[in-house]
C-alpha positions as a Markdown table, in Angstrom:
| # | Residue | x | y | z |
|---|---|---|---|---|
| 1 | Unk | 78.2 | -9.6 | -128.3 |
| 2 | Unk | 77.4 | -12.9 | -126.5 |
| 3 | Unk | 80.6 | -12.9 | -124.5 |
| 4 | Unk | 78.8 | -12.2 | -120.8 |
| 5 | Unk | 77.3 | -16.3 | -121.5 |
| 6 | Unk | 79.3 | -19.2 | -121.2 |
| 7 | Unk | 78.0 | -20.9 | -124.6 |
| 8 | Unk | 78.2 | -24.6 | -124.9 |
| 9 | Unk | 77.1 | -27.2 | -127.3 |
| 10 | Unk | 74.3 | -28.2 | -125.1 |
| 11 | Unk | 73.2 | -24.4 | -124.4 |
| 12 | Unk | 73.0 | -23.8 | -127.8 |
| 13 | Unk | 71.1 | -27.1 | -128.6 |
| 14 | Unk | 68.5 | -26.3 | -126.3 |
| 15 | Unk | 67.7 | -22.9 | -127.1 |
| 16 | Unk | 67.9 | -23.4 | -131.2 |
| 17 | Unk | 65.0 | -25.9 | -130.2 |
| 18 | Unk | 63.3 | -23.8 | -128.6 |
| 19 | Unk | 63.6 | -21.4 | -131.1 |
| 20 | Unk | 62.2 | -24.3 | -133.7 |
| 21 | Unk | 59.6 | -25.3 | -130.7 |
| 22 | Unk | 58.4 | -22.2 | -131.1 |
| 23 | Unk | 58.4 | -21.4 | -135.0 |
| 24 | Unk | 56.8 | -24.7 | -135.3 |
| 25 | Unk | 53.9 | -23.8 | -133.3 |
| 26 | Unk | 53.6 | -20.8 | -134.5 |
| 27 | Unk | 52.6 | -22.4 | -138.4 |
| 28 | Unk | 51.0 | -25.0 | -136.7 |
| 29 | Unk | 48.4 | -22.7 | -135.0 |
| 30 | Unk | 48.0 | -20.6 | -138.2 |
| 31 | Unk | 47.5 | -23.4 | -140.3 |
| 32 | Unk | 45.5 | -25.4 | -137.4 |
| 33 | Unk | 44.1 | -23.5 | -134.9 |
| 34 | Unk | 43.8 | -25.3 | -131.5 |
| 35 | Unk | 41.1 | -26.0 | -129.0 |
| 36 | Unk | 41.0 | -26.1 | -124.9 |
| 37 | Unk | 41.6 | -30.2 | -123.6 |
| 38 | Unk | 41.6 | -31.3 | -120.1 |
| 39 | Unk | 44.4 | -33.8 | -119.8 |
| 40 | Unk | 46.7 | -34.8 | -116.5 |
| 41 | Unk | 47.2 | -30.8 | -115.9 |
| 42 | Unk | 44.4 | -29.8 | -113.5 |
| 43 | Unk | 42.9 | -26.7 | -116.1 |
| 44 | Unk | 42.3 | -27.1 | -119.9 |
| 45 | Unk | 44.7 | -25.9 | -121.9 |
| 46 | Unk | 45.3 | -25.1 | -125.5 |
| 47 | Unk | 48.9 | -26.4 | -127.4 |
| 48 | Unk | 50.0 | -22.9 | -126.3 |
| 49 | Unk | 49.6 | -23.2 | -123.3 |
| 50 | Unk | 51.0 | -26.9 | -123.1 |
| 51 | Unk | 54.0 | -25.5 | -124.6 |
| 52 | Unk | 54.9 | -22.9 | -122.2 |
| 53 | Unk | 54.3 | -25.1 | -119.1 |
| 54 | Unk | 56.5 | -27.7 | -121.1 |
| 55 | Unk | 59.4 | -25.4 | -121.6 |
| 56 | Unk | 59.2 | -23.8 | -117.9 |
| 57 | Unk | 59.6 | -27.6 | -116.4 |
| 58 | Unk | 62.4 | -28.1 | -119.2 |
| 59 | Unk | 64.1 | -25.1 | -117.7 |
| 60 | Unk | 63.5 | -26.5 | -114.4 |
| 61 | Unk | 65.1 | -29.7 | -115.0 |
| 62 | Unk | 68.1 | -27.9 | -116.3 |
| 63 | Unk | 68.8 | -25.5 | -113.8 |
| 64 | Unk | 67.9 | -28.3 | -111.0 |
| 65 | Unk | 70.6 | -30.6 | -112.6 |
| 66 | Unk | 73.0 | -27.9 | -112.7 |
| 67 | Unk | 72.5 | -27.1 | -109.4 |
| 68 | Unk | 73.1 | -30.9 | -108.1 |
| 69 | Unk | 75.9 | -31.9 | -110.1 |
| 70 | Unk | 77.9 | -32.1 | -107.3 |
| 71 | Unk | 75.1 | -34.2 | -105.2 |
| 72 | Unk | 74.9 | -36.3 | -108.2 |
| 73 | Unk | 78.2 | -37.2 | -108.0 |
| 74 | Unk | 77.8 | -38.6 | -104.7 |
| 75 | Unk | 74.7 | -40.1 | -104.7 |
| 76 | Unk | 75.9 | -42.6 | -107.6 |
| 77 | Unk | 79.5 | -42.8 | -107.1 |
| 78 | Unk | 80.5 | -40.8 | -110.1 |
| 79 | Unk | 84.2 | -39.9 | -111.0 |
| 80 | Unk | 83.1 | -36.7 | -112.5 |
| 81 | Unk | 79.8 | -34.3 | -112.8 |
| 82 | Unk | 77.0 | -36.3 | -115.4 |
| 83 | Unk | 77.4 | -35.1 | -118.6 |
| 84 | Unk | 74.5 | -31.7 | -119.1 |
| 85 | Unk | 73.2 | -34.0 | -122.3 |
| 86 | Unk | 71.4 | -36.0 | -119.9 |
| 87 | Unk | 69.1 | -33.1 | -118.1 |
| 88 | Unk | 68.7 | -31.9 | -122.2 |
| 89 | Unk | 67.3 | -35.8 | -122.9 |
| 90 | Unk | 65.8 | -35.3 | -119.5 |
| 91 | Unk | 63.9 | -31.8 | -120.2 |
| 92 | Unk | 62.8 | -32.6 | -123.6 |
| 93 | Unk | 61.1 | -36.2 | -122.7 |
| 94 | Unk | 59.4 | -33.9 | -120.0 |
| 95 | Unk | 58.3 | -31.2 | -122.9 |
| 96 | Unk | 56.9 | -33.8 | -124.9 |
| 97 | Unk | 55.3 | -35.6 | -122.5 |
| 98 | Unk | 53.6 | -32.2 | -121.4 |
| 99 | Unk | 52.8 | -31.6 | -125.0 |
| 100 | Unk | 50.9 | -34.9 | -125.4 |
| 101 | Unk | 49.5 | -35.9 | -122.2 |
| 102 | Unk | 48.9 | -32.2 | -120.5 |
């Protein structure tokens, strides 16, 4: 069934969290729901709303890194492509910090 993706540990990871991510805030509205707050993001938003703009930079960061593995190389004289764990550490210290300070 899930042959046409190449799974790995990391691809998994990240989308079981979101999964959780998004169970989590799921309860978390039902049992608190949330109000508008103007942070660094230039609009008020809601946790919601902080969460989806979170996730879309997380993919961001992903697909970038994947994209300039090969630059990345280069740049800082590695022997092989940067391990994917790092854009994962990367994409989820962006999320939080979205979910906090946006």
């Amino acid at each position: 069934m899930f042959d046409w993706m190449v799974w790995t540990v990391p691809t998994a990871v990240f989308f079981i969290c979101v999964a959780l991510l998004l169970a989590g805030m799921t309860a978390w509205e039902i049992r608190s729901p949330t109000v508008l707050r103007k942070g660094f993001l230039p609009m008020r938003t809601t946790r919601g709303d902080r969460l989806f703009i979170g996730l879309l930079v997380a993919a961001y960061i992903n697909l970038g890194f994947l994209g300039l593995g090969e630059q990345i190389m280069g740049w800082f004289s590695l022997q092989e492509e940067p391990s994917i764990w790092v854009s994962f550490v990367l994409s989820m210290g962006a999320l939080i910090f979205v979910m906090r300070k946006g």
